[in-house]
N, C-alpha and C positions, 0 to 999 in steps of 0.2 A: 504494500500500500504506500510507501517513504520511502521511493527508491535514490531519494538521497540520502536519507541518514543508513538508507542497507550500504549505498559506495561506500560512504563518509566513518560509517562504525564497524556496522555488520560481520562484514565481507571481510576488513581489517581483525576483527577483534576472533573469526573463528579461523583466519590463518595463523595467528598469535599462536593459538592455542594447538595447530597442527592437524586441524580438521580442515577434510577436502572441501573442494568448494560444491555447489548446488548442480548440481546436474544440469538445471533449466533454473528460469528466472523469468517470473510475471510480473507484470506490471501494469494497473490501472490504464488505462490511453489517454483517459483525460489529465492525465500528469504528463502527457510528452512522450516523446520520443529519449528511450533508453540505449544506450550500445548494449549488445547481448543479452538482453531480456525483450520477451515475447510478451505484447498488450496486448489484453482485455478489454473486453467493456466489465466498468463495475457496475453489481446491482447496487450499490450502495449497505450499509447495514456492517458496516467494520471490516478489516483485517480480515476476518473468523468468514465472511460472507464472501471476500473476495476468495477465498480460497476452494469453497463451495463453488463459487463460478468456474475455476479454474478446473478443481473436479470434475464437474459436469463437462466441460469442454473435452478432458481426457476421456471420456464416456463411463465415467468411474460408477457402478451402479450402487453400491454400501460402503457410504462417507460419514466414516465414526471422528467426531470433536471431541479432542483433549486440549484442554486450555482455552475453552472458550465460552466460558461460564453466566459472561453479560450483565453482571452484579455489580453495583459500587463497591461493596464491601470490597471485594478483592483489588488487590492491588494489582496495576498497569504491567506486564513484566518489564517493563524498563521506568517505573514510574513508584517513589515510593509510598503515593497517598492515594487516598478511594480514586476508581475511576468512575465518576459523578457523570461523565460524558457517557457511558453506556445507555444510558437509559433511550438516548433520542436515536439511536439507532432502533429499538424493540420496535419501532413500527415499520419498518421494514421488514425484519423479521417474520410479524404478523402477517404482510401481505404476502409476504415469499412464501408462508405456510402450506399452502395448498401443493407448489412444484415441488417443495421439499418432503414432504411427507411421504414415508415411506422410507423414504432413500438414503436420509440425511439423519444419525442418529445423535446424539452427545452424553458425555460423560459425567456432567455438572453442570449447577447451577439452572438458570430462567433457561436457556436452551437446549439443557434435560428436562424440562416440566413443558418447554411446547412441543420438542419433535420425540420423545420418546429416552430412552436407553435402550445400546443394541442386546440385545438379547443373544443366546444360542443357537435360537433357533433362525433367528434374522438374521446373523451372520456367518450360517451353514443354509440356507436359500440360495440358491445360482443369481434368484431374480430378486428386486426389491420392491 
């Protein structure tokens, strides 16, 4: 979604550390034009949402969310107080509900209580 701060930190901070780089790299469209990352259209609705666009684009059919909870409470991963900005994405969210159903599972938090948690039995299904 900040494919300046992913050049600017990211990219720097997980070569530091001796992890390879990303296979592929997305990018919003409405942010420009990237060298070596592949745009999108965002549906809007966070980070956690564009990745779900990204999914769907690979034709990914059971797309399980960890770390993307949608809560003040929880803190930003790179932010150390509430993240109070969550909440104005939820209506997106809401609208998306209907394409995502089914498909789209999560592990915590408000987008475990709208799309479900994957089960075993949902994620031994071929189809979703």
């Amino acid at each position: 979604m900040h494919p300046d701060i992913r050049d600017r930190l990211w990219i720097p901070a997980r070569r530091k550390k001796g992890l390879p780089d990303a296979g592929q790299l997305w990018h919003p469209r409405h942010r420009g034009k990237w060298p070596g990352s592949i745009p999108i259209e965002s549906w809007g609705g966070s980070s956690g949402m564009l990745c779900i666009a990204v999914a769907f684009e690979l034709e990914c059919t059971h797309i399980v969310l960890a770390g993307v909870p949608m809560v003040k409470l929880n803190n930003h991963f790179d932010d150390p107080k509430p993240w109070f900005e969550c909440r104005q994405y939820h209506s997106v969210w809401k609208k998306l509900q209907p394409k995502l159903q089914g498909r789209v599972k999560s592990l915590s938090g408000w987008t475990k209580d709208l799309l479900g948690e994957p089960t075993e039995e949902w994620l031994n299904n071929e189809t979703a």
